[in-house]
PyMOL Python script that loads the backbone (N, CA, C, O; Angstrom):
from pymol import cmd

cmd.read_pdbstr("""\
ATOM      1  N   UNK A   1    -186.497 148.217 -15.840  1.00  0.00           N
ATOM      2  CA  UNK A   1    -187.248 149.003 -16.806  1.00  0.00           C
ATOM      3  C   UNK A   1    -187.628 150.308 -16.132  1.00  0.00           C
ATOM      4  O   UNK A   1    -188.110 150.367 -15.001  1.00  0.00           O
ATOM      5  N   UNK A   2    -187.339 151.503 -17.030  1.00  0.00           N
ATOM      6  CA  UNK A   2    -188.083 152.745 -16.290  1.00  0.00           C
ATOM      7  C   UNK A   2    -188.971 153.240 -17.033  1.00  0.00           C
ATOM      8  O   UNK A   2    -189.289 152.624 -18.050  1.00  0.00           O
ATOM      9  N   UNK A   3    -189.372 154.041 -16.824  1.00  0.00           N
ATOM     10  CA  UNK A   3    -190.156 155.095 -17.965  1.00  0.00           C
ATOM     11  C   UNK A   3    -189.459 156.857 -17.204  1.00  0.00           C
ATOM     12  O   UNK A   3    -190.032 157.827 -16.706  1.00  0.00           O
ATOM     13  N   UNK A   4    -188.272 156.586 -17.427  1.00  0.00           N
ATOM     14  CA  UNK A   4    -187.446 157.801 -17.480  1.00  0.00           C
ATOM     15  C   UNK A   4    -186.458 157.842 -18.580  1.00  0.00           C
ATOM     16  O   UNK A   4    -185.243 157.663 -18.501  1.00  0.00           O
ATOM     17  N   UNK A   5    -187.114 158.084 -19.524  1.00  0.00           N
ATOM     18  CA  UNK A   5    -186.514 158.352 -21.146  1.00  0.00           C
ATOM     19  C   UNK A   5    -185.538 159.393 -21.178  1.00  0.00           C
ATOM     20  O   UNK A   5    -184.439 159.388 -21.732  1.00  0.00           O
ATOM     21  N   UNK A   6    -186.128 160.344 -20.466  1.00  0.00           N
ATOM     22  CA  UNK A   6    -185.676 161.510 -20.579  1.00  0.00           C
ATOM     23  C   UNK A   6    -184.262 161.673 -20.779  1.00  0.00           C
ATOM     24  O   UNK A   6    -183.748 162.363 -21.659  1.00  0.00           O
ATOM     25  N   UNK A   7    -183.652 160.977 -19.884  1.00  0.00           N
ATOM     26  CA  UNK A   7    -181.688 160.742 -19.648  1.00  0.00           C
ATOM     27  C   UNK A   7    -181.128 160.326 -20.768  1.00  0.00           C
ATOM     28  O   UNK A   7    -179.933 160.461 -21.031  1.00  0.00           O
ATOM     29  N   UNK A   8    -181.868 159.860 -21.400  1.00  0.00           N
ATOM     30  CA  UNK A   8    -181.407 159.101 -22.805  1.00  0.00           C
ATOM     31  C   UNK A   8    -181.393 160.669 -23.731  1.00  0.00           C
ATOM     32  O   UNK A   8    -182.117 161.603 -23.386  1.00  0.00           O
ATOM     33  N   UNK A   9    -180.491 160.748 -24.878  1.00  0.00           N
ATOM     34  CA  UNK A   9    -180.653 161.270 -25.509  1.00  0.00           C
ATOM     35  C   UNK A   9    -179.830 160.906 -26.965  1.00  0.00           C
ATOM     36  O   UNK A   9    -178.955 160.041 -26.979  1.00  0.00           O
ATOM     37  N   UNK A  10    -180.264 161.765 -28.335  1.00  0.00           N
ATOM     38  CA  UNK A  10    -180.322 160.868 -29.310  1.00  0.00           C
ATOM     39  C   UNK A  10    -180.490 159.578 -30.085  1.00  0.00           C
ATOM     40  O   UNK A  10    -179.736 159.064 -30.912  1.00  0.00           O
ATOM     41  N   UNK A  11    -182.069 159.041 -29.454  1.00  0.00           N
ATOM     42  CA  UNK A  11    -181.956 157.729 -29.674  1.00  0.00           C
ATOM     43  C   UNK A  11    -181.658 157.806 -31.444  1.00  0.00           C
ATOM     44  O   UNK A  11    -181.418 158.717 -32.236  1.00  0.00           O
ATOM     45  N   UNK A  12    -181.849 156.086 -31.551  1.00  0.00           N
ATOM     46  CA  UNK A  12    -181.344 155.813 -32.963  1.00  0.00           C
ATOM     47  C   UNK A  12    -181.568 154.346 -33.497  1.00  0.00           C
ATOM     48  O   UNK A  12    -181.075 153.422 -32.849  1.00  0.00           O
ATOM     49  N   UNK A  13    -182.086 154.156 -34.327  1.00  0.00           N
ATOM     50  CA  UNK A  13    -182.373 152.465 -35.017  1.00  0.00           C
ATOM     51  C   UNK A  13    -181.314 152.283 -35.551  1.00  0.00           C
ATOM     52  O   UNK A  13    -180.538 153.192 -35.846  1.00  0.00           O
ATOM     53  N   UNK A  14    -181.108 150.989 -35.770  1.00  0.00           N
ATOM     54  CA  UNK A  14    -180.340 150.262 -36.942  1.00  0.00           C
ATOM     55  C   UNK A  14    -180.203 150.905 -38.582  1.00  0.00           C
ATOM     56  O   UNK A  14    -181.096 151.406 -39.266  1.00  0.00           O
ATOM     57  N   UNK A  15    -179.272 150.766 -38.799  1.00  0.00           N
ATOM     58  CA  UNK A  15    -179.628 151.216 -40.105  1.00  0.00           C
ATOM     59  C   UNK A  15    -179.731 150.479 -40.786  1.00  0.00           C
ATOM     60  O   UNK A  15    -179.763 150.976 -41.912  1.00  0.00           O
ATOM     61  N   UNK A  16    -179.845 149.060 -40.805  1.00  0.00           N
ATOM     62  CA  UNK A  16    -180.709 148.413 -41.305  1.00  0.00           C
ATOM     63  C   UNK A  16    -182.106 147.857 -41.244  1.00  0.00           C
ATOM     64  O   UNK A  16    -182.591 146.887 -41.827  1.00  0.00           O
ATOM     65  N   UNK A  17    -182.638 148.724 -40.381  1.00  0.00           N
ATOM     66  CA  UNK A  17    -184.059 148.759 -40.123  1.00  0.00           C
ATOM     67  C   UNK A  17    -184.978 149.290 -41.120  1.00  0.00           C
ATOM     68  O   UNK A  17    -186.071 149.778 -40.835  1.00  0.00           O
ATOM     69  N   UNK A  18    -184.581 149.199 -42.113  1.00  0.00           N
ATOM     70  CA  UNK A  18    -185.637 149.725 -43.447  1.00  0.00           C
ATOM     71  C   UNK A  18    -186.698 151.048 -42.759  1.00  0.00           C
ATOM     72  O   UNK A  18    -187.761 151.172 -43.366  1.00  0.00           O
ATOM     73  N   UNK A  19    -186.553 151.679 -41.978  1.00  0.00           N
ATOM     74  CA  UNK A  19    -187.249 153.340 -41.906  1.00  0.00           C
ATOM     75  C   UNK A  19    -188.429 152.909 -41.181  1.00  0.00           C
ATOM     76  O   UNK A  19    -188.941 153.844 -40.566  1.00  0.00           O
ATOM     77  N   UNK A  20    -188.954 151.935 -41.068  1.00  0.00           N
ATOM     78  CA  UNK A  20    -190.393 151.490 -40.625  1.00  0.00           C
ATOM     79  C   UNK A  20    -190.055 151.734 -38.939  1.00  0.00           C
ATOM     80  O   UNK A  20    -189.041 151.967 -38.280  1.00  0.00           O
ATOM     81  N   UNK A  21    -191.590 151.527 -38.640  1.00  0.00           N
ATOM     82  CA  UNK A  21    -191.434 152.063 -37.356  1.00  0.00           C
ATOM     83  C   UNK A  21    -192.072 150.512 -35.867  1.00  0.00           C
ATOM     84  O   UNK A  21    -192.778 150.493 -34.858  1.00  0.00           O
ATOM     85  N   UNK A  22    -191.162 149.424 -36.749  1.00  0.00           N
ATOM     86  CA  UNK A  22    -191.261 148.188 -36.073  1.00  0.00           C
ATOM     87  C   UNK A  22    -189.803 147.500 -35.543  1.00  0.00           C
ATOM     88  O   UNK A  22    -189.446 146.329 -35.413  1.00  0.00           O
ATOM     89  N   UNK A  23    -189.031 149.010 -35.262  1.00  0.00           N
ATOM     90  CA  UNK A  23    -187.927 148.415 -34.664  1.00  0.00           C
ATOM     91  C   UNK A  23    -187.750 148.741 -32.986  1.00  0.00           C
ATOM     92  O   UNK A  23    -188.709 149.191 -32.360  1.00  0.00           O
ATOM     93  N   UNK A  24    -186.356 148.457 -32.279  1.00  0.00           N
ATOM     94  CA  UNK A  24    -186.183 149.133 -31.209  1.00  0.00           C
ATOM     95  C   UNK A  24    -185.367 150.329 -31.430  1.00  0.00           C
ATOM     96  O   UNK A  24    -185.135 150.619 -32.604  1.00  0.00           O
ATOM     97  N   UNK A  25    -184.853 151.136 -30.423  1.00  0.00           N
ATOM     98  CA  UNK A  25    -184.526 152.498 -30.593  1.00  0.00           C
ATOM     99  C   UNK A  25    -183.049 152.134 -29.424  1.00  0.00           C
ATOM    100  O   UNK A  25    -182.919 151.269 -28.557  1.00  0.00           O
ATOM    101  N   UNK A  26    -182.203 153.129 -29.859  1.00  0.00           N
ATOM    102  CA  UNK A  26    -181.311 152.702 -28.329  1.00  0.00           C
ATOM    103  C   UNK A  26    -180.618 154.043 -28.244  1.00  0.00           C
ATOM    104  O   UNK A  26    -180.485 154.694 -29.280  1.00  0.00           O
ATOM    105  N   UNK A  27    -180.047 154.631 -26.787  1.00  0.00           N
ATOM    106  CA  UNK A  27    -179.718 155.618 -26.246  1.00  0.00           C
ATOM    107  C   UNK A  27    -178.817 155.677 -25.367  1.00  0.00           C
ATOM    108  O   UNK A  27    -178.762 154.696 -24.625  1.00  0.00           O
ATOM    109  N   UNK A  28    -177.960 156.634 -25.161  1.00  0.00           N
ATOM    110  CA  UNK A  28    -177.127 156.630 -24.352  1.00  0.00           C
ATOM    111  C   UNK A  28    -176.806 157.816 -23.228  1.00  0.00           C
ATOM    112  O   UNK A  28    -176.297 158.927 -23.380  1.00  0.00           O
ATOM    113  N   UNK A  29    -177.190 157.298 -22.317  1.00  0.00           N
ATOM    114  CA  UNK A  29    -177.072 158.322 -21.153  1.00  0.00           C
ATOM    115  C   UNK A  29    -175.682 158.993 -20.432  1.00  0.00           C
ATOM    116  O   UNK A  29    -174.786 158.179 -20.207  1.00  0.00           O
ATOM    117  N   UNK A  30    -175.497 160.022 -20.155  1.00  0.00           N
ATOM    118  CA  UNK A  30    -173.924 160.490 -19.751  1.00  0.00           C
ATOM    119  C   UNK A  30    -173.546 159.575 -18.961  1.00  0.00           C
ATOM    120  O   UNK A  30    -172.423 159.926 -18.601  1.00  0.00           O
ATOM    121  N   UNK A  31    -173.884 158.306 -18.317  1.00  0.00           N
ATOM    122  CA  UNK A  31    -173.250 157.858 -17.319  1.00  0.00           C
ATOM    123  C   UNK A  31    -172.756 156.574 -17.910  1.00  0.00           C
ATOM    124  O   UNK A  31    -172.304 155.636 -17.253  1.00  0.00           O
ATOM    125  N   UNK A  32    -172.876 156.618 -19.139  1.00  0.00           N
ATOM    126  CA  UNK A  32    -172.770 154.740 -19.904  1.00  0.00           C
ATOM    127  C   UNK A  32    -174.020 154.093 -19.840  1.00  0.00           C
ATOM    128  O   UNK A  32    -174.032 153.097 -20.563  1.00  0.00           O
ATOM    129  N   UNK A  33    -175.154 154.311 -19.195  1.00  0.00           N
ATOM    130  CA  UNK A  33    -176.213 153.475 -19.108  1.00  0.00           C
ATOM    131  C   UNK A  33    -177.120 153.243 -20.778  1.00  0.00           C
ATOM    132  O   UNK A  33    -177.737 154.196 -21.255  1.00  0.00           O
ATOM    133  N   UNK A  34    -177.091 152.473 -21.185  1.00  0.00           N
ATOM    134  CA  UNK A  34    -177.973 152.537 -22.289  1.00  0.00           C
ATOM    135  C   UNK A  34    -179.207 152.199 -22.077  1.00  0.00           C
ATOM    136  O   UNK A  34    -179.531 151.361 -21.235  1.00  0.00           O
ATOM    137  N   UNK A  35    -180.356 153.088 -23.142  1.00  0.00           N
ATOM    138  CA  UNK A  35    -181.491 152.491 -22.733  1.00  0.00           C
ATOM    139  C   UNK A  35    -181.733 151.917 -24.251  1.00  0.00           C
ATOM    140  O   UNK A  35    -180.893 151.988 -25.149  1.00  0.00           O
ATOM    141  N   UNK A  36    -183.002 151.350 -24.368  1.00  0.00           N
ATOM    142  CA  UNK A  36    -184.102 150.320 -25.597  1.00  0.00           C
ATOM    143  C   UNK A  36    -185.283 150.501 -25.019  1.00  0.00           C
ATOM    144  O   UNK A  36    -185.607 150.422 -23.834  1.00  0.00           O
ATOM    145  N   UNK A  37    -186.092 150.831 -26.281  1.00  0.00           N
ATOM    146  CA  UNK A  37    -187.661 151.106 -26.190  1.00  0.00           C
ATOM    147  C   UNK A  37    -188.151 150.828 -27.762  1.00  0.00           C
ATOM    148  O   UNK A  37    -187.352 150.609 -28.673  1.00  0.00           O
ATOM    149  N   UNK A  38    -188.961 150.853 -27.855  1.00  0.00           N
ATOM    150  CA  UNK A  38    -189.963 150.035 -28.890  1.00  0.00           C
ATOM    151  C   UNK A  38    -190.056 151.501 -29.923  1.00  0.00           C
ATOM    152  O   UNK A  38    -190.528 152.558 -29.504  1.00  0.00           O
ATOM    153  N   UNK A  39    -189.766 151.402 -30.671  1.00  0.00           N
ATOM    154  CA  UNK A  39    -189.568 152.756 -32.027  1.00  0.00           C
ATOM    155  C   UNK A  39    -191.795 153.062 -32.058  1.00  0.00           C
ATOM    156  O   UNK A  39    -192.443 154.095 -32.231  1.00  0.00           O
ATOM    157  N   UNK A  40    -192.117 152.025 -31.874  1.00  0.00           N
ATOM    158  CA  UNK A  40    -193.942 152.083 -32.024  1.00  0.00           C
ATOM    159  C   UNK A  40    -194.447 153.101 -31.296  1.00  0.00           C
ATOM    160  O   UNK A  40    -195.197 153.996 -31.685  1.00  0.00           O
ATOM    161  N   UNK A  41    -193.724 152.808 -29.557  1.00  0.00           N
ATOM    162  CA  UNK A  41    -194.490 153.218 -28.389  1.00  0.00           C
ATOM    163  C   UNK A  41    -193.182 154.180 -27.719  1.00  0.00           C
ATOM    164  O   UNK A  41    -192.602 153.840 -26.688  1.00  0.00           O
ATOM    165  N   UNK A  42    -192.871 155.310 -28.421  1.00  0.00           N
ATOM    166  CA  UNK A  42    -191.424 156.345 -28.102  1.00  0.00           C
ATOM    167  C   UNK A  42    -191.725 156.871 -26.547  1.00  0.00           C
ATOM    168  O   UNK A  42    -190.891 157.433 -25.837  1.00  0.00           O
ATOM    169  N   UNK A  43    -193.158 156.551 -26.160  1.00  0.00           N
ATOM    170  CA  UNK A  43    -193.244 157.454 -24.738  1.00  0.00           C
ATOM    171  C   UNK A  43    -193.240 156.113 -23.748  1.00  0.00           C
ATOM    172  O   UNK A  43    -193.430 156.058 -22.533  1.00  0.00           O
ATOM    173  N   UNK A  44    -193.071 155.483 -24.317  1.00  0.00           N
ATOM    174  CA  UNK A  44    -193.359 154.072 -23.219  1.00  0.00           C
ATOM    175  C   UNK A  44    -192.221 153.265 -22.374  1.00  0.00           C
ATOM    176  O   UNK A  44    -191.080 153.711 -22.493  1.00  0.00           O
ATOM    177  N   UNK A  45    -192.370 152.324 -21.678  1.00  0.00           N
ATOM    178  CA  UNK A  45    -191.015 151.754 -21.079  1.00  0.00           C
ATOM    179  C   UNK A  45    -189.718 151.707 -22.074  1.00  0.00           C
ATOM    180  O   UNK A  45    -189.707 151.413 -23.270  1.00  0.00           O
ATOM    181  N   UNK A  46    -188.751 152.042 -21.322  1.00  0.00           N
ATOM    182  CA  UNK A  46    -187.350 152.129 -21.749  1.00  0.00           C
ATOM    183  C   UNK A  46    -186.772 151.157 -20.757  1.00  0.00           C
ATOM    184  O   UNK A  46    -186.741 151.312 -19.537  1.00  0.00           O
ATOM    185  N   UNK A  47    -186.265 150.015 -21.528  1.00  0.00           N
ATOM    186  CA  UNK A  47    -184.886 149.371 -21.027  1.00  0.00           C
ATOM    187  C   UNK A  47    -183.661 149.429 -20.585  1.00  0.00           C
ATOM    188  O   UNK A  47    -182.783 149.681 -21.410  1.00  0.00           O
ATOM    189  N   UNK A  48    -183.338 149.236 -19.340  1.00  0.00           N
ATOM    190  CA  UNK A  48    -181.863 149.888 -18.849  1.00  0.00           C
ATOM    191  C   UNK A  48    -181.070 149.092 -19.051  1.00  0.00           C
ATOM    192  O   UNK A  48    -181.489 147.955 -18.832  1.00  0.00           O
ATOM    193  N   UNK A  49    -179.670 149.172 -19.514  1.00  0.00           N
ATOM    194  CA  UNK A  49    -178.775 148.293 -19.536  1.00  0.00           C
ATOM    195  C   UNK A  49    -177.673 148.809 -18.930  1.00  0.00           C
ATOM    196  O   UNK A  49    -177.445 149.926 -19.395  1.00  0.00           O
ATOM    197  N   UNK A  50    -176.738 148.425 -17.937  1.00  0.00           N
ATOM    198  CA  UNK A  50    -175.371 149.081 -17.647  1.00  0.00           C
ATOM    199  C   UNK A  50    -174.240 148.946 -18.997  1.00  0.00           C
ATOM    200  O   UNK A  50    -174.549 148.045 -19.777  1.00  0.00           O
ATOM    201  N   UNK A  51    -173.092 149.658 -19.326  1.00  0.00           N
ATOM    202  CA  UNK A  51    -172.542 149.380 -19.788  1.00  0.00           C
ATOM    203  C   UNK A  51    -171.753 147.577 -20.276  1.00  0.00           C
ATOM    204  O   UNK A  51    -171.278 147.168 -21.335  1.00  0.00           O
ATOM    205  N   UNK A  52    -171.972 146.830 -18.725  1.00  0.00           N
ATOM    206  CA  UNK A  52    -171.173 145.731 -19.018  1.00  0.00           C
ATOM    207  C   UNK A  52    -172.231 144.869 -19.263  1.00  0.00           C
ATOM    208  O   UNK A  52    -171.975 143.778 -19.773  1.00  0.00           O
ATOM    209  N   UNK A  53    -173.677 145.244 -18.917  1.00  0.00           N
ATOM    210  CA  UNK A  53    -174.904 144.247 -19.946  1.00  0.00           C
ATOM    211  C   UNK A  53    -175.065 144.274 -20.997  1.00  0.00           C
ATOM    212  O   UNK A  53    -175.372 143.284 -21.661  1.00  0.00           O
ATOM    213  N   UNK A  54    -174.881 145.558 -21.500  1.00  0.00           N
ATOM    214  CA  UNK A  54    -175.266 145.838 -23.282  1.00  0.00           C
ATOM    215  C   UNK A  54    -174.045 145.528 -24.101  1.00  0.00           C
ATOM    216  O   UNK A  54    -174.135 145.439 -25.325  1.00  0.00           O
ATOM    217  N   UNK A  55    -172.622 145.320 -23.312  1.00  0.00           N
ATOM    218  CA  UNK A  55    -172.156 144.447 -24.591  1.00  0.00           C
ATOM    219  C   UNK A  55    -172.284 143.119 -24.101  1.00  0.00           C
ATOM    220  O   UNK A  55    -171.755 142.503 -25.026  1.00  0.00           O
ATOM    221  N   UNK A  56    -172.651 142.209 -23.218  1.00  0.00           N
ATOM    222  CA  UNK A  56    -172.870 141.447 -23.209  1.00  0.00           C
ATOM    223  C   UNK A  56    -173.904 140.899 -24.086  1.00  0.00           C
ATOM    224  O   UNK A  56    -173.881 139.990 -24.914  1.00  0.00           O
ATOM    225  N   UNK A  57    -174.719 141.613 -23.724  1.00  0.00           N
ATOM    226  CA  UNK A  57    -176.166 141.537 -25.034  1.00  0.00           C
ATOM    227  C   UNK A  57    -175.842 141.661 -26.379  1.00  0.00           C
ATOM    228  O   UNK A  57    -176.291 140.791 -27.125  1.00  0.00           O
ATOM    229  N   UNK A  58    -175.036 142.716 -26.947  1.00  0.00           N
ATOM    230  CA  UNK A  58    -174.342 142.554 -28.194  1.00  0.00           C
ATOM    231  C   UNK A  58    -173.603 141.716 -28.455  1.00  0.00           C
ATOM    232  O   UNK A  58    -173.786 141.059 -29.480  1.00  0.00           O
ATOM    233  N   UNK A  59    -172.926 141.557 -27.928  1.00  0.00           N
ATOM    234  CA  UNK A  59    -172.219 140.228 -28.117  1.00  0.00           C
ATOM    235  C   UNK A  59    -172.656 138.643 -28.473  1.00  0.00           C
ATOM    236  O   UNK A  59    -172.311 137.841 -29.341  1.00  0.00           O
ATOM    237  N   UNK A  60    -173.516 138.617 -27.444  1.00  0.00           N
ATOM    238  CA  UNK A  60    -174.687 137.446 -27.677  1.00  0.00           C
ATOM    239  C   UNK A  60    -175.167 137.808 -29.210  1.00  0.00           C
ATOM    240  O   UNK A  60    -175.586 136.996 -30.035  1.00  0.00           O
ATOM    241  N   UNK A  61    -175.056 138.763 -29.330  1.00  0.00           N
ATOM    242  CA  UNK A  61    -176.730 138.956 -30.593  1.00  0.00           C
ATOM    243  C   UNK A  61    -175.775 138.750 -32.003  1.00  0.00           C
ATOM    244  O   UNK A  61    -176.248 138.457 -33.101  1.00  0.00           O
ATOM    245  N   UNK A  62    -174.291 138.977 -31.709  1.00  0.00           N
ATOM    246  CA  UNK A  62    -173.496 138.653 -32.771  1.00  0.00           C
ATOM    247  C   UNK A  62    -173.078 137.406 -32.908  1.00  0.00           C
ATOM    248  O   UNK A  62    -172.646 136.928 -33.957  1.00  0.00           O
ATOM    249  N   UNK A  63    -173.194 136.821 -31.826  1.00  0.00           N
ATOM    250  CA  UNK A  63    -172.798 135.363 -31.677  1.00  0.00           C
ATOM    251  C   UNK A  63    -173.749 134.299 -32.408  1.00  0.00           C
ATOM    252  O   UNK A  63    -173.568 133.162 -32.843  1.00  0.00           O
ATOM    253  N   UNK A  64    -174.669 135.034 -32.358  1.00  0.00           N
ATOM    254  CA  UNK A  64    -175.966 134.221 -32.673  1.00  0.00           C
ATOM    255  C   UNK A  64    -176.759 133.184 -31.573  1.00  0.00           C
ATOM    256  O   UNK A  64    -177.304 132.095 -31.752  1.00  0.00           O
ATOM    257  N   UNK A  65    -176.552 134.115 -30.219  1.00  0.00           N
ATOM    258  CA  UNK A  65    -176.761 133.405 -29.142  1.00  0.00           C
ATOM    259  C   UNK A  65    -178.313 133.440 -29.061  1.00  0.00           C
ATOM    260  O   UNK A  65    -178.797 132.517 -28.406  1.00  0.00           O
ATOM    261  N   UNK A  66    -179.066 134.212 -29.532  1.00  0.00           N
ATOM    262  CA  UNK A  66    -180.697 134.260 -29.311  1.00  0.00           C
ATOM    263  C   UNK A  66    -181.030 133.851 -30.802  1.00  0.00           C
ATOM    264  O   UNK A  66    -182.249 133.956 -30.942  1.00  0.00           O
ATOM    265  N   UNK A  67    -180.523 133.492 -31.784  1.00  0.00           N
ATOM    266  CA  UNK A  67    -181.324 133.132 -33.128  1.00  0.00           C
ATOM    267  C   UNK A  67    -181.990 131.563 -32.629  1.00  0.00           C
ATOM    268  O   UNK A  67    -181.653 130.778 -31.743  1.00  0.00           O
ATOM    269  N   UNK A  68    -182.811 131.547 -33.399  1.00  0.00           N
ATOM    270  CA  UNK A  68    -184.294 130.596 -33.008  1.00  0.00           C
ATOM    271  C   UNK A  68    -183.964 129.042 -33.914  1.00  0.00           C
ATOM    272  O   UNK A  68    -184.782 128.123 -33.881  1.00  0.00           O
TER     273      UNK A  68
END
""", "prot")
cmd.dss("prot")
cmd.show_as("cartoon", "prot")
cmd.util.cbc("prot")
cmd.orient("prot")
């Protein structure tokens, strides 16, 4: 986790996030690194992911590997 947002640029929600401001945000840095931060708290910790975590993580999330 950093709180160096800055590298990130154009974050962006889901577009199925109905406009509200209770989603995450995600970004992509020139180097492949993606970040995630809380759409609530835009100045606050940002999540790092390398390229080969965040599709791992997508992947999971399509799989339905974290549904409850």
């Amino acid at each position: 986790m950093t709180m160096h947002a800055e590298k990130f640029t154009n974050w962006r929600k889901s577009s199925r996030s109905g406009g509200g401001d209770n989603c995450v945000e995600v970004a992509f840095a020139p180097n492949g690194t993606v970040g995630m931060r809380d759409s609530k708290d835009r100045t606050g910790p940002v999540l790092e992911f390398s390229p080969d975590e965040w599709v791992a993580f997508t992947g999971g999330v399509r799989d339905g590997e974290f549904d409850a």
